[in-house]
C-alpha positions in Angstrom: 11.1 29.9 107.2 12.5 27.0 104.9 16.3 26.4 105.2 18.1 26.0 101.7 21.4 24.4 101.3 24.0 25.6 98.9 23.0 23.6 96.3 18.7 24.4 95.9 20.0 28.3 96.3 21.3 27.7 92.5 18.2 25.9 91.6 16.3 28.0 93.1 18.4 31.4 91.2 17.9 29.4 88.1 13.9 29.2 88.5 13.8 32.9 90.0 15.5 34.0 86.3 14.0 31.6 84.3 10.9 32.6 85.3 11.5 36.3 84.6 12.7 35.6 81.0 9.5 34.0 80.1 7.3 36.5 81.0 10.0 39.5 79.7 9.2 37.3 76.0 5.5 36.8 76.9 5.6 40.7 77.4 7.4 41.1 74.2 4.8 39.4 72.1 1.8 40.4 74.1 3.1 43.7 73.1 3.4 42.8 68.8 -0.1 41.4 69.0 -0.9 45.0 69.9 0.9 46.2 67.0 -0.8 44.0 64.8 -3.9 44.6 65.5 -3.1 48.3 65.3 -2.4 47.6 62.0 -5.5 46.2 61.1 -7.6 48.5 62.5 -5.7 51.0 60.6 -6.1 48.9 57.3 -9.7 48.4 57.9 -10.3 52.3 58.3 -7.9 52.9 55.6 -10.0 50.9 53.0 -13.4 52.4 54.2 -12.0 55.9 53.5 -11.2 54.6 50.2 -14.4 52.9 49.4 -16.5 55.9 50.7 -14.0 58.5 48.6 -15.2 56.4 45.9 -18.6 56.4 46.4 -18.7 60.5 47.1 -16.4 60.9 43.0 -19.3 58.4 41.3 -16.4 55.9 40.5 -18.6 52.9 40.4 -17.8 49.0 40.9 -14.6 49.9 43.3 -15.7 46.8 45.5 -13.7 44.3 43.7 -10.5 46.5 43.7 -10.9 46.9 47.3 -11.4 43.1 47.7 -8.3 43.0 46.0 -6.4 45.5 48.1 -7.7 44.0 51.6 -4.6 42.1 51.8 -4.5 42.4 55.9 -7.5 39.5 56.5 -8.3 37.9 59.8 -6.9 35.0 58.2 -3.2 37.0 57.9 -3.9 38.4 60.6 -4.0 35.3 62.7 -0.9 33.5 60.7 1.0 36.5 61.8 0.2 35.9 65.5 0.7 32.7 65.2 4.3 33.3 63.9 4.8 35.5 67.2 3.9 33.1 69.1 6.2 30.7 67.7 8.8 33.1 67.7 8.3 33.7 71.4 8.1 30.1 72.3 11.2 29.4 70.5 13.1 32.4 72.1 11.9 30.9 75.9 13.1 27.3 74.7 16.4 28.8 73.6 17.1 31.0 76.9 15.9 27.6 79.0 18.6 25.3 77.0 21.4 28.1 77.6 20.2 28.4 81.6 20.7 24.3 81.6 24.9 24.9 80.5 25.1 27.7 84.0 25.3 27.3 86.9 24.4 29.9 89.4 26.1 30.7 93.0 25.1 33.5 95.2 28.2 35.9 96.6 29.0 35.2 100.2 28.4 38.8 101.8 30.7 40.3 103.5 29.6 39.9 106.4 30.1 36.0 106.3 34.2 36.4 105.7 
């Protein structure tokens, strides 16, 4: 077993929580990616029930209206993640810079009075 002074315990707090926030914002956005592409999927159906309604009631040339509806592209799609991602990042940075201004001490047990 590895003895810690006072002063690593802190540190060592500090990584422990650190750590956890990260991957309680990873989880976060992991979480809005799955959203999203919910989203698209349900876009994606959504338009090829409207092109096959259109088809089945004669209405003819509806593919360039639906081009113009299909607004949710791969391309959006992946600016969108990208802004999570960003978002995310930016939340970890923030929470790191705050943890750098604390400092972090363990309560003495009882037992140790």
């Amino acid at each position: 077993m590895i003895e810690t002074s006072r002063e690593t315990e802190g540190a060592d707090l500090k990584d422990i929580i650190s750590f956890q926030i990260h991957r309680g914002v990873v989880s976060l956005y992991k979480k809005y990616f799955e959203i999203t592409e919910d989203l698209l999927s349900e876009h994606k159906v959504f338009l090829s029930r409207l092109g096959d309604k259109a088809e089945n009631s004669g209405v003819d040339s509806i593919a360039p209206l639906l081009k113009e509806l299909d607004y949710f592209t791969e391309e959006r799609y992946n600016q969108i993640r990208k802004k999570i991602l960003d978002a995310g990042n930016d939340a970890v940075r923030e929470l790191e810079r705050a943890l750098d201004f604390v400092e972090i001490k363990l309560k003495e047990s009882k037992e140790d009075e």
